[in-house]
PDB file of N, CA, C and O in Angstrom, chain B, residues numbered from 101:
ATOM      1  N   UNK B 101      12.184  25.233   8.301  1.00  0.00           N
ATOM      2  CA  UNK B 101      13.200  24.913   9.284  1.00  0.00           C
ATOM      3  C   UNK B 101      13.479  26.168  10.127  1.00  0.00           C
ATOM      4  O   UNK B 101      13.758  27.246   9.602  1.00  0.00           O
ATOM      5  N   UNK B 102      13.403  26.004  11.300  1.00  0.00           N
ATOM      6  CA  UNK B 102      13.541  27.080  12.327  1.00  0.00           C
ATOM      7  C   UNK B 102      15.262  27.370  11.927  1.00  0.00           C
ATOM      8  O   UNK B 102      15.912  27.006  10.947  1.00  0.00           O
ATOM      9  N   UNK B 103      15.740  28.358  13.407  1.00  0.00           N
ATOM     10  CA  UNK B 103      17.323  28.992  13.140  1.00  0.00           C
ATOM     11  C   UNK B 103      17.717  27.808  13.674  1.00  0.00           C
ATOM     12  O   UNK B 103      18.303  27.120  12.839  1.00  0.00           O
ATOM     13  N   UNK B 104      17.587  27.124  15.136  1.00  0.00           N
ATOM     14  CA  UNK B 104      18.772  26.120  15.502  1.00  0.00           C
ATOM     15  C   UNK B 104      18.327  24.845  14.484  1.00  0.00           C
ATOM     16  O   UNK B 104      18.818  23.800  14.913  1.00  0.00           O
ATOM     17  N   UNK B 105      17.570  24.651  13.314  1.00  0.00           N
ATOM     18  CA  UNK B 105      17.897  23.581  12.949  1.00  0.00           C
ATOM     19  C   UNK B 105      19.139  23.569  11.658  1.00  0.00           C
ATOM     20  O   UNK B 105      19.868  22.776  11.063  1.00  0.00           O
ATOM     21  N   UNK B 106      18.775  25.140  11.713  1.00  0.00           N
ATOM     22  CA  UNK B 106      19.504  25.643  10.229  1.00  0.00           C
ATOM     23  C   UNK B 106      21.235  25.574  11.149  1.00  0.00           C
ATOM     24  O   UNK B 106      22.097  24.897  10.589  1.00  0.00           O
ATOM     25  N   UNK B 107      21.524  26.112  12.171  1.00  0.00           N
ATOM     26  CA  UNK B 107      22.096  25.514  13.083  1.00  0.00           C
ATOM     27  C   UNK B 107      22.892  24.371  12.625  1.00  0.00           C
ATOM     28  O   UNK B 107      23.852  24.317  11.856  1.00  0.00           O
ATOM     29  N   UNK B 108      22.080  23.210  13.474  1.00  0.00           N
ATOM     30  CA  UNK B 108      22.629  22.109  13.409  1.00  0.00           C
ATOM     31  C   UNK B 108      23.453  21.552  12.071  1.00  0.00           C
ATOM     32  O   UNK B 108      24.481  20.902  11.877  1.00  0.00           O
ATOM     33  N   UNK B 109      22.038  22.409  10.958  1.00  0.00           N
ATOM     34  CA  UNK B 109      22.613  21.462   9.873  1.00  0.00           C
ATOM     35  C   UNK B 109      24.128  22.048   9.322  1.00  0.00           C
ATOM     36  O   UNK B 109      25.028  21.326   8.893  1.00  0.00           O
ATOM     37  N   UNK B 110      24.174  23.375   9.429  1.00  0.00           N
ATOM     38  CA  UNK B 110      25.902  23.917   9.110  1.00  0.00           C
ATOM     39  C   UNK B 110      27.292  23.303  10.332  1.00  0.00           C
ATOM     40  O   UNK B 110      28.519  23.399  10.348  1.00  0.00           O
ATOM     41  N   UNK B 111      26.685  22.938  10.853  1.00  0.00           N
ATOM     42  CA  UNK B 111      27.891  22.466  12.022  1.00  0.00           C
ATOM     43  C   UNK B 111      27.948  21.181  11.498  1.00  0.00           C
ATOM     44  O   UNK B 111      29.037  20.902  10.994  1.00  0.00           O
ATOM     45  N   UNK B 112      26.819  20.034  11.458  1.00  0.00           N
ATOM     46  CA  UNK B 112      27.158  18.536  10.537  1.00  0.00           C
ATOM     47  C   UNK B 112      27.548  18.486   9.200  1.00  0.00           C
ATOM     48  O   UNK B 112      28.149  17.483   8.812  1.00  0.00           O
ATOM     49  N   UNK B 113      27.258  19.588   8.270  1.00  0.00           N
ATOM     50  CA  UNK B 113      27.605  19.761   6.981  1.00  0.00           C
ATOM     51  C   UNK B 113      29.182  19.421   6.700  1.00  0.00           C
ATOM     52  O   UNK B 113      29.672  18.965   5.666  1.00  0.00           O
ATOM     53  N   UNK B 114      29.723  19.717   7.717  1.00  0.00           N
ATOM     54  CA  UNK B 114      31.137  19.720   7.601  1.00  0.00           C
ATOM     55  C   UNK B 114      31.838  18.349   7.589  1.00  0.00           C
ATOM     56  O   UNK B 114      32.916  18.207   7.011  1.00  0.00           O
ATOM     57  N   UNK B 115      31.069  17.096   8.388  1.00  0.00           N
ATOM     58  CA  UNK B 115      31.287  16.267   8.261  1.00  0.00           C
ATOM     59  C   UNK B 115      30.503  15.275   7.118  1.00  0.00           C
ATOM     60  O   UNK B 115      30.652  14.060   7.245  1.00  0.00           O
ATOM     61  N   UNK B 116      29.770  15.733   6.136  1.00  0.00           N
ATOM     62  CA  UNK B 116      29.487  14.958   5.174  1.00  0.00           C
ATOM     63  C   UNK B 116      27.539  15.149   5.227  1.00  0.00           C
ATOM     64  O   UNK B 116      26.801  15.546   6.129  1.00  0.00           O
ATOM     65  N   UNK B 117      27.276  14.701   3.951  1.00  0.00           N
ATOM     66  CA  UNK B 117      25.654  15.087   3.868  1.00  0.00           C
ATOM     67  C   UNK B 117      24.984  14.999   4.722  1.00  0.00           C
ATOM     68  O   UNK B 117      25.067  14.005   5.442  1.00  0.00           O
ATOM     69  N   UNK B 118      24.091  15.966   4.970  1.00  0.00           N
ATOM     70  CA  UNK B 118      23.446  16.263   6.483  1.00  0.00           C
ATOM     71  C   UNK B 118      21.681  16.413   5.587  1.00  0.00           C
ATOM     72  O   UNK B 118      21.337  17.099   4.624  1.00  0.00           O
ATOM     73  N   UNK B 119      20.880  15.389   6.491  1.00  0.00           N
ATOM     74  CA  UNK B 119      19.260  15.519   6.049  1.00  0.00           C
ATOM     75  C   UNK B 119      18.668  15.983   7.365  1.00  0.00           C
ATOM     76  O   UNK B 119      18.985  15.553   8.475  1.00  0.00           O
ATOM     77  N   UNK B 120      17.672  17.014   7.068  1.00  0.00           N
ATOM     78  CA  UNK B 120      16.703  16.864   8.778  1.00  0.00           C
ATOM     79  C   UNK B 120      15.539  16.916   8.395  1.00  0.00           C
ATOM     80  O   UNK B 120      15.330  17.872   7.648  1.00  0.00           O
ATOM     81  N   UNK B 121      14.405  16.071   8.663  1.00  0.00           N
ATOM     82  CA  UNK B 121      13.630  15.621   7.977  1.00  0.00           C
ATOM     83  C   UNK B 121      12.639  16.173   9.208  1.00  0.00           C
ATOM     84  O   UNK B 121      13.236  16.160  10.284  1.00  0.00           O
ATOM     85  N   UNK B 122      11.226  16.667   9.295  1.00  0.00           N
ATOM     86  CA  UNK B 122      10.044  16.873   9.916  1.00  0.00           C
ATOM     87  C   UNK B 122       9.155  15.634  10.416  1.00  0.00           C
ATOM     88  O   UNK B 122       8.252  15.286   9.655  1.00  0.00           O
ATOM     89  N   UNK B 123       9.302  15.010  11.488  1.00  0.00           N
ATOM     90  CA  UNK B 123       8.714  13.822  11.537  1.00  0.00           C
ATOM     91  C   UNK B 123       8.784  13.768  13.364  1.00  0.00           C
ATOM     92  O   UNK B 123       9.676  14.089  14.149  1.00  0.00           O
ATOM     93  N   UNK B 124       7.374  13.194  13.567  1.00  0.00           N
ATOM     94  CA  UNK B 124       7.114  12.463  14.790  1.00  0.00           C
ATOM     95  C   UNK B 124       6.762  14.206  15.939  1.00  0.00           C
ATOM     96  O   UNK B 124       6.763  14.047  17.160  1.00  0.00           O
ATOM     97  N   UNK B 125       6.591  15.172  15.560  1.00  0.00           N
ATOM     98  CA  UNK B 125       6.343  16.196  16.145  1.00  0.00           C
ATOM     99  C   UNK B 125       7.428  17.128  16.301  1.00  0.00           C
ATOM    100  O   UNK B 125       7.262  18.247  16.787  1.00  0.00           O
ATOM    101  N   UNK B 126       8.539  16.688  15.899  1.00  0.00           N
ATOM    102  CA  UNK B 126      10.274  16.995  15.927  1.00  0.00           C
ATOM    103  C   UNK B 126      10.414  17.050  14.637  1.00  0.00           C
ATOM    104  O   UNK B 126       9.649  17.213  13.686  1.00  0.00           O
ATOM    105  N   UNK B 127      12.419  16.754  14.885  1.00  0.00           N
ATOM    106  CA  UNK B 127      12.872  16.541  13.563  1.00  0.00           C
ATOM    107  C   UNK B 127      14.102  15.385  13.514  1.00  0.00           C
ATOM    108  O   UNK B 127      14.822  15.327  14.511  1.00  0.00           O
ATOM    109  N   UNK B 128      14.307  14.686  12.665  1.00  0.00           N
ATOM    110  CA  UNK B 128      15.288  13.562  12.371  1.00  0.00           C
ATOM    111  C   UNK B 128      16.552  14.024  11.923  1.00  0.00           C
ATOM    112  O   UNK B 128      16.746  14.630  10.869  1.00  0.00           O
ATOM    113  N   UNK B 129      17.238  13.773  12.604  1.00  0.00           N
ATOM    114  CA  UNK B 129      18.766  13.954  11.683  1.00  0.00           C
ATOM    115  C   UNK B 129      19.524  13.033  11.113  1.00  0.00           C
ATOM    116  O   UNK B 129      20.292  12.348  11.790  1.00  0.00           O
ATOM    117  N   UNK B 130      19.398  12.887   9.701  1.00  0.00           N
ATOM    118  CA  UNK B 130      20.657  12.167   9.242  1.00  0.00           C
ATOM    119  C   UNK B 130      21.571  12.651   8.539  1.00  0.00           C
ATOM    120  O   UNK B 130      21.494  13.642   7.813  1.00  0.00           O
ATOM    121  N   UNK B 131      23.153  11.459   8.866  1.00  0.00           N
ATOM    122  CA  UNK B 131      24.094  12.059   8.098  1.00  0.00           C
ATOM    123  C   UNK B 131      24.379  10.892   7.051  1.00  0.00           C
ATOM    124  O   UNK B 131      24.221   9.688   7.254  1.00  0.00           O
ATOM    125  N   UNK B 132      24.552  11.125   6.609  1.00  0.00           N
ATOM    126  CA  UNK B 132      25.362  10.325   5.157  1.00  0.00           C
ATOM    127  C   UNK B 132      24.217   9.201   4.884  1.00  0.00           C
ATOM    128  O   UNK B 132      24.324   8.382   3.970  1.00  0.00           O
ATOM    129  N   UNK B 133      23.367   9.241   5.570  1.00  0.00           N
ATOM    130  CA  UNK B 133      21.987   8.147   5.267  1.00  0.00           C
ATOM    131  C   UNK B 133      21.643   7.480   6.231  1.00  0.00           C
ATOM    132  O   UNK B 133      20.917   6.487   6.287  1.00  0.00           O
ATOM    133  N   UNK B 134      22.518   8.395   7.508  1.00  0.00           N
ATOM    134  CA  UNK B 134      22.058   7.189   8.708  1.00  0.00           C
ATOM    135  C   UNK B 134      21.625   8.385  10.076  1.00  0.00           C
ATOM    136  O   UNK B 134      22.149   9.366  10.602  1.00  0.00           O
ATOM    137  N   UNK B 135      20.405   7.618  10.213  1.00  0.00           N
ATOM    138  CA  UNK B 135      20.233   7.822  11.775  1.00  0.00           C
ATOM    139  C   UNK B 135      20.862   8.474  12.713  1.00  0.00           C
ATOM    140  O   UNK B 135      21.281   7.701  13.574  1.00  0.00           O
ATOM    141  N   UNK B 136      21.176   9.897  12.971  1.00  0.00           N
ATOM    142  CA  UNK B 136      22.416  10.514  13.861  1.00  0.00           C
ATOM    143  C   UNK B 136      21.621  11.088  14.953  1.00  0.00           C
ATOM    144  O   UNK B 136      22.239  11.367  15.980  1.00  0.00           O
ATOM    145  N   UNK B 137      20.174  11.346  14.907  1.00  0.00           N
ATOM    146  CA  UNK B 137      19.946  12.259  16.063  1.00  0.00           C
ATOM    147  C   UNK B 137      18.364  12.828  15.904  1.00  0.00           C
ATOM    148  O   UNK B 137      17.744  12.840  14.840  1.00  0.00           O
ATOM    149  N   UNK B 138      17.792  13.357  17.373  1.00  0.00           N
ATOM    150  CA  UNK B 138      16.351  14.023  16.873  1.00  0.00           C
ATOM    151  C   UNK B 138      16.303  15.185  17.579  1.00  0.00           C
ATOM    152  O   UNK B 138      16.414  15.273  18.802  1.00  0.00           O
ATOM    153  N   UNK B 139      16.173  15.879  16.980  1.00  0.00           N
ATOM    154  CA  UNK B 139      15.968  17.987  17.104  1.00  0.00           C
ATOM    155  C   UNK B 139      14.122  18.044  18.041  1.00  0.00           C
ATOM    156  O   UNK B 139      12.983  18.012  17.575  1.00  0.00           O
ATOM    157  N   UNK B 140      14.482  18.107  19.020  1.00  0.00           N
ATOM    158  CA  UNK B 140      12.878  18.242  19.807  1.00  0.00           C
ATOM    159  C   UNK B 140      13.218  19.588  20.876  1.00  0.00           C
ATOM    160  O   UNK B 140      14.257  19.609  21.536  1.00  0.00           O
ATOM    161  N   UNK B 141      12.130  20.761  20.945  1.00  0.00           N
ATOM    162  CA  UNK B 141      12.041  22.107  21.466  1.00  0.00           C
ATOM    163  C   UNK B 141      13.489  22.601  21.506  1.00  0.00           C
ATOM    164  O   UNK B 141      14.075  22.905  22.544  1.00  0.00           O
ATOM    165  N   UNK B 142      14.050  22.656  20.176  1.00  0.00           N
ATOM    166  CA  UNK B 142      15.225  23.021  20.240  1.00  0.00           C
ATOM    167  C   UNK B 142      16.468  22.528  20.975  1.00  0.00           C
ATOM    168  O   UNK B 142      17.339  23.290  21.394  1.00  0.00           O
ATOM    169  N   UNK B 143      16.486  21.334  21.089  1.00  0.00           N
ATOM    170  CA  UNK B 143      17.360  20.447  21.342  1.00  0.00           C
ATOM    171  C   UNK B 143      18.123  19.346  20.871  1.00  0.00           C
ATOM    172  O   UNK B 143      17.443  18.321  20.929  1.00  0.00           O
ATOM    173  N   UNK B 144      19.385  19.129  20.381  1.00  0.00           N
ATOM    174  CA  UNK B 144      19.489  18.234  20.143  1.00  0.00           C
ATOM    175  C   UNK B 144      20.221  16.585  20.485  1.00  0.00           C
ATOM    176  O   UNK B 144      21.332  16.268  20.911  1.00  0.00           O
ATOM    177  N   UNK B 145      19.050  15.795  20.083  1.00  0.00           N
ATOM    178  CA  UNK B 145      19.460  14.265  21.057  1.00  0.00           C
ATOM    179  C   UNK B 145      20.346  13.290  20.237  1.00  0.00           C
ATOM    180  O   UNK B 145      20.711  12.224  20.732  1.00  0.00           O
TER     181      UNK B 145
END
């Protein structure tokens, strides 16, 4: 995991279990088991 994903994941942590998973050339974000977002060239959607 690069720095802004390590990033992302301490800023969502706060609101409850945070996954970012390596997939599709990016990365997936979920929180609590759901679908929140995708991390692509350091961005997040």
């Amino acid at each position: 995991m690069n720095e802004f994903n390590e990033c992302v994941h301490e800023v969502f942590s706060a609101a409850g279990d945070i996954i970012i998973k390596s997939m599709m050339g990016g990365y997936l974000v979920y929180l609590n088991g759901k679908l929140i977002g995708d991390i692509c060239a350091n961005e997040l959607f």
